[in-house]
TORLOKOL-333896 format. One record per residue (C-alpha): y negated, z negated, x negated; residue number from 1. Coordinates in nm, 3 decimals. Layout:
<tigus>
+---------+---------+---------+-----+
|      yy |      zz |      xx | num |
+---------+---------+---------+-----+
|       Y |       Z |       X | NUM |
...
+---------+---------+---------+-----+
</tigus>
This chain:
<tigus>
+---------+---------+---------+-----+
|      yy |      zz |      xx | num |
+---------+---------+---------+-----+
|  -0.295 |  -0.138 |   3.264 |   1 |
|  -0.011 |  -0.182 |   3.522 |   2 |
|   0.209 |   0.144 |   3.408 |   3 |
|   0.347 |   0.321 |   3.103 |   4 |
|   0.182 |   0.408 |   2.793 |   5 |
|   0.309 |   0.514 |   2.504 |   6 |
|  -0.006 |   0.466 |   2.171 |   7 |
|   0.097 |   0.486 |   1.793 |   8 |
|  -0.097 |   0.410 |   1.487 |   9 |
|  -0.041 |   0.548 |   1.118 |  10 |
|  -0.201 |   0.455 |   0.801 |  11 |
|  -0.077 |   0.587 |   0.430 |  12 |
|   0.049 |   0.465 |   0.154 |  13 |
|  -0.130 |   0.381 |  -0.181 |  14 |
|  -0.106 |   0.415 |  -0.547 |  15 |
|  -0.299 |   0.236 |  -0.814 |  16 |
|  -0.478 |   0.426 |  -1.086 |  17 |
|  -0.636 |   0.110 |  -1.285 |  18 |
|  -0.645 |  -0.235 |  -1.203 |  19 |
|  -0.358 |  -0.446 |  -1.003 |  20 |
|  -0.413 |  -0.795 |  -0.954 |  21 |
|  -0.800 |  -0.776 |  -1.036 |  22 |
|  -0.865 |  -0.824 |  -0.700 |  23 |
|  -0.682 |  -1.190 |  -0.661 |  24 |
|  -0.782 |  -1.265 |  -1.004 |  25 |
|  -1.118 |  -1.193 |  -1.035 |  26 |
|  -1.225 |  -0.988 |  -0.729 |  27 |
|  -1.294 |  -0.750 |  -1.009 |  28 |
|  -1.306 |  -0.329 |  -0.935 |  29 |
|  -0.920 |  -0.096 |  -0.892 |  30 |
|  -0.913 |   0.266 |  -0.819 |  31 |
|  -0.647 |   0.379 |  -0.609 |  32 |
|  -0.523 |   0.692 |  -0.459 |  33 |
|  -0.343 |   0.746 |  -0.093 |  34 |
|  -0.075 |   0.926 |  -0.073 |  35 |
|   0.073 |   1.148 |   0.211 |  36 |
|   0.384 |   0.929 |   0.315 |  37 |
|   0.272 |   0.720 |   0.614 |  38 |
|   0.430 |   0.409 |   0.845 |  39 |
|   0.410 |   0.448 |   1.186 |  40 |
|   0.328 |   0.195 |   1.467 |  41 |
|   0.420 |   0.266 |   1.823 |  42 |
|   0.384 |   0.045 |   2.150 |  43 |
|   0.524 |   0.149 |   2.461 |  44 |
|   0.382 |  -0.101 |   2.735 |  45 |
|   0.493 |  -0.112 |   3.104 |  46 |
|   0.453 |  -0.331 |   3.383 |  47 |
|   0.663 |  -0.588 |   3.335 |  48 |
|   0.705 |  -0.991 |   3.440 |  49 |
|   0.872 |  -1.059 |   3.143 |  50 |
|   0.764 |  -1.254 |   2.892 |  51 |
|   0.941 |  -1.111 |   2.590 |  52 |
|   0.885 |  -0.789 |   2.387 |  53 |
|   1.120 |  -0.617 |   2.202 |  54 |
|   1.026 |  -0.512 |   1.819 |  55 |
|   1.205 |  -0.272 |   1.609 |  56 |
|   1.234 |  -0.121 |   1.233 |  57 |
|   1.406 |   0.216 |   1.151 |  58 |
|   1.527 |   0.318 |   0.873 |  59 |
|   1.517 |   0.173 |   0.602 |  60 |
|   1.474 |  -0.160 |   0.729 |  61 |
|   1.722 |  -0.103 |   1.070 |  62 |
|   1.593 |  -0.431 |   1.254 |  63 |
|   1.576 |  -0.521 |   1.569 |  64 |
|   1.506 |  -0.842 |   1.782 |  65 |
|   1.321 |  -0.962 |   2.084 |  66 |
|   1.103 |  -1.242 |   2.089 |  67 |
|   0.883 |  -1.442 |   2.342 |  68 |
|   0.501 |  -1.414 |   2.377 |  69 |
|   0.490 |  -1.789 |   2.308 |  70 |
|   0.724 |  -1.801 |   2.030 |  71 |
|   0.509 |  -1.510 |   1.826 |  72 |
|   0.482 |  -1.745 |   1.533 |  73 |
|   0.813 |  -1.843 |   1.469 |  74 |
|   0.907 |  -1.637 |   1.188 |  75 |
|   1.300 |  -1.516 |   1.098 |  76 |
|   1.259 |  -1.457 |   0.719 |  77 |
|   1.312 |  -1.070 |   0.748 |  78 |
|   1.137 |  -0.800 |   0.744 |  79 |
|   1.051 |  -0.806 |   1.100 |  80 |
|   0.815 |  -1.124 |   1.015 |  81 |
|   0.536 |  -0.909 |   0.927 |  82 |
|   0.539 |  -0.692 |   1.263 |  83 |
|   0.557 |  -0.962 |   1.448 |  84 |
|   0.277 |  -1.159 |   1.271 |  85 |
|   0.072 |  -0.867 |   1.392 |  86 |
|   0.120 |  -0.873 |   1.701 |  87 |
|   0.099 |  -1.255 |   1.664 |  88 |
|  -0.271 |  -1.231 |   1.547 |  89 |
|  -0.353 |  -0.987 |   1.841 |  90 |
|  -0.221 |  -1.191 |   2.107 |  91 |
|  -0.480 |  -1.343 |   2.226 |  92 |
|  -0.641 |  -1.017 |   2.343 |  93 |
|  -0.341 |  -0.808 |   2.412 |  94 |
|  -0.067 |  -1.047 |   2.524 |  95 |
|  -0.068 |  -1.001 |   2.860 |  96 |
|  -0.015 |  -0.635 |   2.796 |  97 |
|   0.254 |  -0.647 |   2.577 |  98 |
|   0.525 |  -0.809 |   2.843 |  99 |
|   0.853 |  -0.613 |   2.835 | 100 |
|   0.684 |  -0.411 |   2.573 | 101 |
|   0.844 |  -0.207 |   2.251 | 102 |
|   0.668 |  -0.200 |   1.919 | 103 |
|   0.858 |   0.011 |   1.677 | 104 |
|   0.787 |   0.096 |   1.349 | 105 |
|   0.913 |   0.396 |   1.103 | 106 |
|   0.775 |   0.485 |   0.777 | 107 |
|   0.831 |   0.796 |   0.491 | 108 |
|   0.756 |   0.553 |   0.222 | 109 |
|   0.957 |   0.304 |  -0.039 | 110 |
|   0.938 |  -0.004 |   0.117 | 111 |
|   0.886 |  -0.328 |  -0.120 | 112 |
|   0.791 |  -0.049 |  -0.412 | 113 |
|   0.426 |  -0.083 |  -0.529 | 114 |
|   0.265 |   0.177 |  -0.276 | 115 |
|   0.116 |  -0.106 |   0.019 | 116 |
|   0.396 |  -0.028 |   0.283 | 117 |
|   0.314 |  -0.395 |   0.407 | 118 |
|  -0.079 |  -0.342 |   0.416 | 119 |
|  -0.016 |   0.016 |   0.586 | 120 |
|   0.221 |  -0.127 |   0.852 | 121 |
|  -0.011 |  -0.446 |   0.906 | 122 |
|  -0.275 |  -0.227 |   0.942 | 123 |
|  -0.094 |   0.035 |   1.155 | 124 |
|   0.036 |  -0.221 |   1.389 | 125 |
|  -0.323 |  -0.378 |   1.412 | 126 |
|  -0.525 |  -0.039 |   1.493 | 127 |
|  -0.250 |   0.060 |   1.779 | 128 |
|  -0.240 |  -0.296 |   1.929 | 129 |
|  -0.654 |  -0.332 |   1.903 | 130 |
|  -0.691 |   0.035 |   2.047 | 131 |
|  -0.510 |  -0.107 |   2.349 | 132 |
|  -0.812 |  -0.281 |   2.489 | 133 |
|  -1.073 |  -0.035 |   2.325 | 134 |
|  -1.141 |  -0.283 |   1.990 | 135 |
|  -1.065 |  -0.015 |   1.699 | 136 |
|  -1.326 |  -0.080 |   1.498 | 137 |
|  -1.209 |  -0.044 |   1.132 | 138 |
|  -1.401 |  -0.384 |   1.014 | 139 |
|  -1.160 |  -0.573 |   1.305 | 140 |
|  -0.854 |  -0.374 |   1.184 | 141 |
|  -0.932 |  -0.496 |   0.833 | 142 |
|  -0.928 |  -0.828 |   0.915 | 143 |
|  -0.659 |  -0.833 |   1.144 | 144 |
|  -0.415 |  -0.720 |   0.924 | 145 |
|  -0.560 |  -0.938 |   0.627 | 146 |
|  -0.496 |  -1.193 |   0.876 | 147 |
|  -0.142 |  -1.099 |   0.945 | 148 |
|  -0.005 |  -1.055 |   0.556 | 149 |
|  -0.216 |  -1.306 |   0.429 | 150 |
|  -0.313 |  -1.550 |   0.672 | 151 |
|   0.041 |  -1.564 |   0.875 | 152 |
|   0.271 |  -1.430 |   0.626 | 153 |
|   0.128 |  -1.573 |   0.306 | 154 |
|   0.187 |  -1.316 |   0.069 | 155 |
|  -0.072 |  -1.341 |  -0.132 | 156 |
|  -0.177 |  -1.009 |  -0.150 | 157 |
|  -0.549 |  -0.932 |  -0.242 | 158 |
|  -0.816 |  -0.668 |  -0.038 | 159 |
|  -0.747 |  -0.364 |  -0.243 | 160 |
|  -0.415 |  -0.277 |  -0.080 | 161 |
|  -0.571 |  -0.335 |   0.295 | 162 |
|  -0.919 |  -0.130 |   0.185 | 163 |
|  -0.743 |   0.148 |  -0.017 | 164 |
|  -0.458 |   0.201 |   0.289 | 165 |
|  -0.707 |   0.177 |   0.575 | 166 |
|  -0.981 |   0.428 |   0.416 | 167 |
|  -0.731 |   0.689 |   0.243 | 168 |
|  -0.891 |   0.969 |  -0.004 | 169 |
|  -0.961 |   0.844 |  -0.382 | 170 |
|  -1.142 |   0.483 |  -0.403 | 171 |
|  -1.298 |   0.263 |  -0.628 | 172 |
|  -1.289 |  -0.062 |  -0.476 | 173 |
|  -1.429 |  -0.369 |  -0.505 | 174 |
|  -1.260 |  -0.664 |  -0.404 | 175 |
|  -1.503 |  -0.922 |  -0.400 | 176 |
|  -1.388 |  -1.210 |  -0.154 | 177 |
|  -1.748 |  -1.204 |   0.030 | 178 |
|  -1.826 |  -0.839 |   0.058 | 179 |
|  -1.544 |  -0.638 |  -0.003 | 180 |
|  -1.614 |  -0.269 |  -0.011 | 181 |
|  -1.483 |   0.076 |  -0.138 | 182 |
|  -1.697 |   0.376 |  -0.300 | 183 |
|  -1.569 |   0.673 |  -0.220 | 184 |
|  -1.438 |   0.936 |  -0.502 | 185 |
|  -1.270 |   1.214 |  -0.351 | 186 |
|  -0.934 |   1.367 |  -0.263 | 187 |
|  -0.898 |   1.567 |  -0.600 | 188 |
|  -0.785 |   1.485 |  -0.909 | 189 |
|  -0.740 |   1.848 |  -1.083 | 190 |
|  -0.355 |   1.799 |  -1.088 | 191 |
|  -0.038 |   1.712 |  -0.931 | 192 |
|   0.063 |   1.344 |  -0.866 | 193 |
|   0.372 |   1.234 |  -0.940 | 194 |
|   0.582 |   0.972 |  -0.764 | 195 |
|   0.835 |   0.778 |  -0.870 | 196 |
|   1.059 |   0.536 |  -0.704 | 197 |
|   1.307 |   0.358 |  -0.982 | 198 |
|   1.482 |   0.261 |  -0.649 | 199 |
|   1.445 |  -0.126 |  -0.803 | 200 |
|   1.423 |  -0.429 |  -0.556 | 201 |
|   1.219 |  -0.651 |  -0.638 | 202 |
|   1.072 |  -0.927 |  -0.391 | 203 |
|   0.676 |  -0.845 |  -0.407 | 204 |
|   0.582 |  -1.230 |  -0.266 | 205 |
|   0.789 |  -1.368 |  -0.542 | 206 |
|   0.633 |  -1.132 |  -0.787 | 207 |
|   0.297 |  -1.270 |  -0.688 | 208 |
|   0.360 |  -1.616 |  -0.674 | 209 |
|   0.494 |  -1.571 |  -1.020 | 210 |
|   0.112 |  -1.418 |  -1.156 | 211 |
|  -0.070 |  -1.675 |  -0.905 | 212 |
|   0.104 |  -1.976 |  -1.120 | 213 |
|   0.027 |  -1.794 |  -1.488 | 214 |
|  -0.320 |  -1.741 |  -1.380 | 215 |
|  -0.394 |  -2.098 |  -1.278 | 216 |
|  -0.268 |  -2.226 |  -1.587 | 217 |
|  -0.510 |  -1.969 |  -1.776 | 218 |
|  -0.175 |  -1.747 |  -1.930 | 219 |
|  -0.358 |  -1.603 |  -2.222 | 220 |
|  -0.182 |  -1.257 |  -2.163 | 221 |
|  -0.350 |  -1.254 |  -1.844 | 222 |
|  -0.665 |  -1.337 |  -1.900 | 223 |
|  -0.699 |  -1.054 |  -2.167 | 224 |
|  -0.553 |  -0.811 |  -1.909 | 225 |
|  -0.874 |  -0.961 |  -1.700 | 226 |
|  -1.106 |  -0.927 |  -1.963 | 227 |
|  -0.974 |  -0.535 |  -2.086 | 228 |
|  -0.861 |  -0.383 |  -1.747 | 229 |
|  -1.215 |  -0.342 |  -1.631 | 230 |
|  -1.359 |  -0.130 |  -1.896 | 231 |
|  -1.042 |   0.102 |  -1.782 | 232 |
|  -1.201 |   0.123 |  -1.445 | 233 |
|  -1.516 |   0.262 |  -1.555 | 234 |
|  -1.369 |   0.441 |  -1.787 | 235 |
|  -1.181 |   0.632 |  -1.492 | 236 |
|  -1.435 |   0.604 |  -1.260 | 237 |
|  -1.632 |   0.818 |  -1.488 | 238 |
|  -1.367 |   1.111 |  -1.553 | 239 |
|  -1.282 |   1.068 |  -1.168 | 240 |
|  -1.675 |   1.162 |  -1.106 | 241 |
|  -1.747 |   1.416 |  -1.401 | 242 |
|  -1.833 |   1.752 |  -1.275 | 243 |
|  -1.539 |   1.912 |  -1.431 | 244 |
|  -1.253 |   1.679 |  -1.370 | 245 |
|  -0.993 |   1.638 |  -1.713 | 246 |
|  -0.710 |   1.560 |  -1.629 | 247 |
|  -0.548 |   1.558 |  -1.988 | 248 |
|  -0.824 |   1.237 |  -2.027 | 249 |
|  -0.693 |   1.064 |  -1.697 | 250 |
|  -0.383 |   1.082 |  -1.794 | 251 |
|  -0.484 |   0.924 |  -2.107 | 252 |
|  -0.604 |   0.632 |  -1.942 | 253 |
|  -0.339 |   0.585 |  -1.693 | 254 |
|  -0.137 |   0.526 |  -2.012 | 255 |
|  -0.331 |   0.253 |  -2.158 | 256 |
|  -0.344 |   0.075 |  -1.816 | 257 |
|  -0.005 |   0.050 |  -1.800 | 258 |
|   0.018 |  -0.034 |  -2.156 | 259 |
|  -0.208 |  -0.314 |  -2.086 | 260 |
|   0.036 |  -0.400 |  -1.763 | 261 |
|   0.348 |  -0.412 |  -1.997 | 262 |
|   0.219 |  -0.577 |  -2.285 | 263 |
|  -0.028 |  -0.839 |  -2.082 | 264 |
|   0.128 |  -0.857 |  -1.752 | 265 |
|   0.510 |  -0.804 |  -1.847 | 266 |
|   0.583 |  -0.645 |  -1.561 | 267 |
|   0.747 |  -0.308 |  -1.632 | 268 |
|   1.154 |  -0.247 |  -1.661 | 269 |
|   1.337 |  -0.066 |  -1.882 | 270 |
|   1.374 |   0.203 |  -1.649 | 271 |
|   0.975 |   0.215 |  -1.582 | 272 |
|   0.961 |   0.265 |  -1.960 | 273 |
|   1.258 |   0.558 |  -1.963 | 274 |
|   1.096 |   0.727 |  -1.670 | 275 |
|   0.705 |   0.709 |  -1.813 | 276 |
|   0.863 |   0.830 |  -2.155 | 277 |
|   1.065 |   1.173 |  -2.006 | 278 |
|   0.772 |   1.225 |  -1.798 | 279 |
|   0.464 |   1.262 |  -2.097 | 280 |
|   0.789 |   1.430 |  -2.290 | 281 |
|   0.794 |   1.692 |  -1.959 | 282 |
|   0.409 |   1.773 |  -1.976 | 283 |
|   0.274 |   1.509 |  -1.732 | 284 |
|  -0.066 |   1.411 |  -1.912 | 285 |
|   0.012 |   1.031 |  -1.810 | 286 |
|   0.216 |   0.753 |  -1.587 | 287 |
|   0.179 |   0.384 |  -1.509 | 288 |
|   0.360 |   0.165 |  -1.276 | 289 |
|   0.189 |   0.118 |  -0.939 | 290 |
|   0.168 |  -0.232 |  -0.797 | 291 |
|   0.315 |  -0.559 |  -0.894 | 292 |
|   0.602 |  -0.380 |  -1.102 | 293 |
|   0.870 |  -0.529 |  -1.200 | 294 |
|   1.055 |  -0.255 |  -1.044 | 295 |
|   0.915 |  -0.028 |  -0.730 | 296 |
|   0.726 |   0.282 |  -0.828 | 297 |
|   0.536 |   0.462 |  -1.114 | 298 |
|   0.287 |   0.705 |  -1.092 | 299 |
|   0.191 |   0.992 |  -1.295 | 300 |
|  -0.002 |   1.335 |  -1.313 | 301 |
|   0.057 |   1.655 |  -1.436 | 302 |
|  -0.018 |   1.987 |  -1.437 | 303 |
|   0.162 |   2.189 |  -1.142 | 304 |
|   0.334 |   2.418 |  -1.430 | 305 |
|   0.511 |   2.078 |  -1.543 | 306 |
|   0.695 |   2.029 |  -1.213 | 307 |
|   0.969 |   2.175 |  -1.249 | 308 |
|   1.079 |   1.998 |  -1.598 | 309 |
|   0.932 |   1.645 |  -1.490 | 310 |
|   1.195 |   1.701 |  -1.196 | 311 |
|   1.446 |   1.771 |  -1.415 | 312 |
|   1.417 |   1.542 |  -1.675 | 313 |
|   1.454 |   1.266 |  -1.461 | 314 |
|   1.713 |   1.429 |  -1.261 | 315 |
|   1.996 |   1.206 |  -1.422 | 316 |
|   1.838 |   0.889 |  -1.376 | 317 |
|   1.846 |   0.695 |  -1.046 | 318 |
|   1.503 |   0.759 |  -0.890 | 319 |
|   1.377 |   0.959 |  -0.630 | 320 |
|   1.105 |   1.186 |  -0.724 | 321 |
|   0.801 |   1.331 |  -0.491 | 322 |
|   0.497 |   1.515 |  -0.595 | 323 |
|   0.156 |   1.530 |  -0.402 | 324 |
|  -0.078 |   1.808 |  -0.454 | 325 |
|  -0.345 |   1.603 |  -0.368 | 326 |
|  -0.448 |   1.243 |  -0.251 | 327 |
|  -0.444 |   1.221 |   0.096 | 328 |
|  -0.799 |   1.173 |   0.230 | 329 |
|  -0.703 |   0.986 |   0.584 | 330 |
|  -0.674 |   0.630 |   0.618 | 331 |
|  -0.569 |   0.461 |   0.943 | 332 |
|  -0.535 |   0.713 |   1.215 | 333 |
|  -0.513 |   0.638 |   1.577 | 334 |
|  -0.196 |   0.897 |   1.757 | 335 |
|  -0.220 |   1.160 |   1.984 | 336 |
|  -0.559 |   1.052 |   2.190 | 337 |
|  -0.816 |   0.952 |   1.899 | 338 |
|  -0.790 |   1.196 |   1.572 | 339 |
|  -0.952 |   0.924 |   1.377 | 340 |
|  -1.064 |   0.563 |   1.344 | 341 |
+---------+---------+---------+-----+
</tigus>
């Protein structure tokens, strides 16, 4: 490759229906649900005798810096790290083509909020870097940005995030550390979902560190959220595969899961709690934080009818509220020359 190319990579974000953490803790079962607000990856390579590339974040992260193909490892502390950790794993087979090259990124979803912007970007960044010299297999994009987060980064972050952003639809997965693997439920869900983003920082490494060091020293709350949360699962994953889909009983059950979050986990804020309680006041048949809480996002559903007052309801608190009318059924997708992975 000795002139221009411009390649770009997206991959969605995720919500959880039942069961964060299970996958660290016990490589136990989650459902999750993609969502239609995507990061994008895009390398523009040219010939070049260089030995720098230039990497970039737009908004919201606005962060720019170059850095030296032998010097890929030598991490800033920002939120560039994880970009460049990427492109650190993939070096080996793509260096050479990335002299003088620009990797940018730009994404339509909270970042830092419960919904796997780090897996999606990990794993948009890997399928766009791989594609490069014709290795897109999804298997090597799955491990290459496990890899990256995990491996370089050391967030601690378990499969599910990586499995649920890199297949899209509506998943049960399982996160076993030998055979990970999803089963596939749909795209429908027989009603609106409902995001919410409390617009709350929190720092999600620190947030997992925090359940890492309870679990090791057995936490009692935790282990009953280990022993409970899976009966949830089925639970769902029955409802999610009935032949007439309720969605007055998933919303039930999205309620106890996050009931078993706040009361186990303790990871829900008072605004979580306001927003979940105007919500089922509005109509939505249930809502649950997504992720590691703590602040981030919550997700709900609802009938379409309900919209309108959810929206209002919640119109005087800080949040920003989007609603999906379905989940979104693609996973990593390669841009413009390869529809699909």
């Amino acid at each position: 490759m000795d002139g221009k190319r411009v390649l770009s990579a997206s991959a969605p974000g995720r919500v959880c229906l039942a069961g964060e953490s299970l996958d660290w803790m016990t490589g136990g079962d989650s459902i999750t649900a993609a969502i239609s607000l995507r990061t994008t990856v895009t390398v523009r390579t040219k010939a070049a005798s260089t030995s720098s590339l230039r990497l970039s974040a737009g908004v919201p992260i606005n962060v720019v810096r170059s850095v030296r193909l032998d010097a890929l490892t030598r991490y800033e502390g920002d939120q560039l790290d994880l970009l460049q950790a990427t492109v650190a794993v993939q070096a080996r087979d793509v260096g050479v083509l990335l002299r003088g090259a620009v990797i940018e990124t730009s994404t339509r979803m909270p970042v830092g909020a419960g919904v796997s912007s780090s897996a999606a970007l990990a794993l948009a960044a890997t399928a766009v870097l791989s594609h490069l010299t014709g290795q897109s297999g999804l298997r090597a994009i799955l491990a290459g940005a496990h890899a990256a987060e995990v491996g370089q980064i050391k967030s601690g972050a378990g499969w599910m995030d990586f499995l649920a952003c890199a297949h899209g639809g509506l998943l049960r997965i399982s996160s076993s550390a030998e055979t990970p693997s999803v089963h596939y439920l749909g795209d429908e869900i027989g009603a609106a979902l409902v995001l919410i983003d409390t617009l709350q920082e929190r720092k999600t490494a620190r947030t997992l560190t925090d359940k890492r060091e309870r679990w090791s020293k057995r936490d009692p709350d935790l282990l009953d959220y280990a022993k409970r949360m899976p009966r949830l699962v089925d639970l769902l994953t029955a409802e999610l595969q009935a032949s007439q889909v309720d969605p007055g009983a998933i919303g039930a059950l999205l309620n106890d899961a996050h009931v078993l979050l706040r009361e186990r986990i303790g990871c829900s804020t008072d605004l979580i709690e306001e927003c979940i309680s105007r919500s089922l006041s509005a109509g939505a048949y249930g809502a649950k934080l997504s992720g590691s809480g703590y602040g981030g996002c919550l997700i709900g559903i609802a009938p379409y009818r309900a919209i309108e007052t959810i929206q209002a309801t919640l119109s005087s608190l800080p949040v920003r509220v989007s609603f999906f009318s379905r989940v979104e059924p693609a996973g990593v997708v390669i841009h413009p020359s390869d529809p699909t992975i």
